[in-house]
C-alpha positions in Angstrom: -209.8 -107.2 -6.5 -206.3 -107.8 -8.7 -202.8 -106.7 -7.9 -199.5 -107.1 -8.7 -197.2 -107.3 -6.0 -193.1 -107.1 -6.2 -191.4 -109.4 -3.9 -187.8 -111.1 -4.0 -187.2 -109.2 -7.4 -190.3 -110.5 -9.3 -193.5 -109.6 -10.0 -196.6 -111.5 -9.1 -200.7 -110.8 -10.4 -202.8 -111.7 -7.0 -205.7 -112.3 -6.6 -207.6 -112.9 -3.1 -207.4 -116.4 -2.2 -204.6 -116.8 -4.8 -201.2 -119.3 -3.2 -198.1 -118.6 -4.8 -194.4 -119.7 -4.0 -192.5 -116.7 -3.3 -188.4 -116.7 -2.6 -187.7 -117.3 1.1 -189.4 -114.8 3.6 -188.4 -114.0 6.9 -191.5 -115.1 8.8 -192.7 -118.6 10.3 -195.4 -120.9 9.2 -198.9 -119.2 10.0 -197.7 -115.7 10.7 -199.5 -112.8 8.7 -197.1 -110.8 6.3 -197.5 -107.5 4.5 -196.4 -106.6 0.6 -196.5 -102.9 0.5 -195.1 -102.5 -2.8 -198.3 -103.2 -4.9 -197.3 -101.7 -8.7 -200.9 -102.0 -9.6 -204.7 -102.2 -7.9 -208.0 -103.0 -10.1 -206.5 -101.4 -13.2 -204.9 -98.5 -11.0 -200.8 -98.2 -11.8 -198.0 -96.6 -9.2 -195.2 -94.7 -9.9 -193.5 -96.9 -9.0 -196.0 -97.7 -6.3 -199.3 -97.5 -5.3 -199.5 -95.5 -2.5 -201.2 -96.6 0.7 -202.0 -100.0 -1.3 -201.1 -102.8 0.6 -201.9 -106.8 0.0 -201.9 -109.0 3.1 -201.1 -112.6 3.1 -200.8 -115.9 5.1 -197.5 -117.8 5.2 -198.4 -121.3 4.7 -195.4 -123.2 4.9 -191.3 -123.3 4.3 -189.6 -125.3 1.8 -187.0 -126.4 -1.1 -187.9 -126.5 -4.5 -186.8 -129.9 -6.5 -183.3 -130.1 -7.1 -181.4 -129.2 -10.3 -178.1 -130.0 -11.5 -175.6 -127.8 -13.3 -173.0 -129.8 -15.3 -170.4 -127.6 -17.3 -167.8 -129.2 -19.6 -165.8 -128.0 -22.8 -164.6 -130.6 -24.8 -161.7 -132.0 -25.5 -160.2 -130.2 -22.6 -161.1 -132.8 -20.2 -163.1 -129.9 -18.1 -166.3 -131.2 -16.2 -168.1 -129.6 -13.1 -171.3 -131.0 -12.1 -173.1 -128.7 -8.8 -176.7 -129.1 -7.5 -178.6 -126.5 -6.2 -182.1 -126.8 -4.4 -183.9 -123.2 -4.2 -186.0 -122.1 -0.7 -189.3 -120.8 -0.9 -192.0 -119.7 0.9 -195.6 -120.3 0.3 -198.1 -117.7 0.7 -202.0 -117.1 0.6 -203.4 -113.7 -0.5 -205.8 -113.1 2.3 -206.8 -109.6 1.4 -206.3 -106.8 -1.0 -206.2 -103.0 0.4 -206.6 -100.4 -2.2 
């Protein structure tokens, strides 16, 4: 079975079996977690949602994604900011898709 799934304000396609990095959930390391707002199932489309879809999924581990630097400037104004910024995440394993 395919889905898509809405989570942290983005979309993902699943699949069972499928890991994915997710923004930061909630939950610890090996605890079972539900998505209930499943936008599509084997072709099937909500409105928004599908109801009484659900995918469930495995939380695998907790983490920060690499880090990135910002650096602003505007020249010949002697105007420079530099930040970094390292994102959370949590990653997840579709275990099962519930249509």
């Amino acid at each position: 079975m395919k889905a898509v799934i809405e989570t942290g304000g983005k979309q993902y396609y699943v699949t069972e079996g499928t890991e994915l990095y997710v923004e930061k959930l909630e939950a610890n390391a090996d605890d079972k977690i539900t998505f209930d707002k499943v936008l599509m199932v084997d072709g099937q489309s909500g409105t928004p949602y599908v109801k009484g879809a659900k995918v469930e999924a495995k939380v695998i581990k907790h983490g920060k994604a690499k880090k990135i630097t910002i650096f602003k400037f505007r020249a010949k104004k002697k105007y420079r900011r530099t930040q970094g910024h390292r994102q959370p995440y949590t990653k997840v394993e579709i275990t099962k898709i519930v249509k």
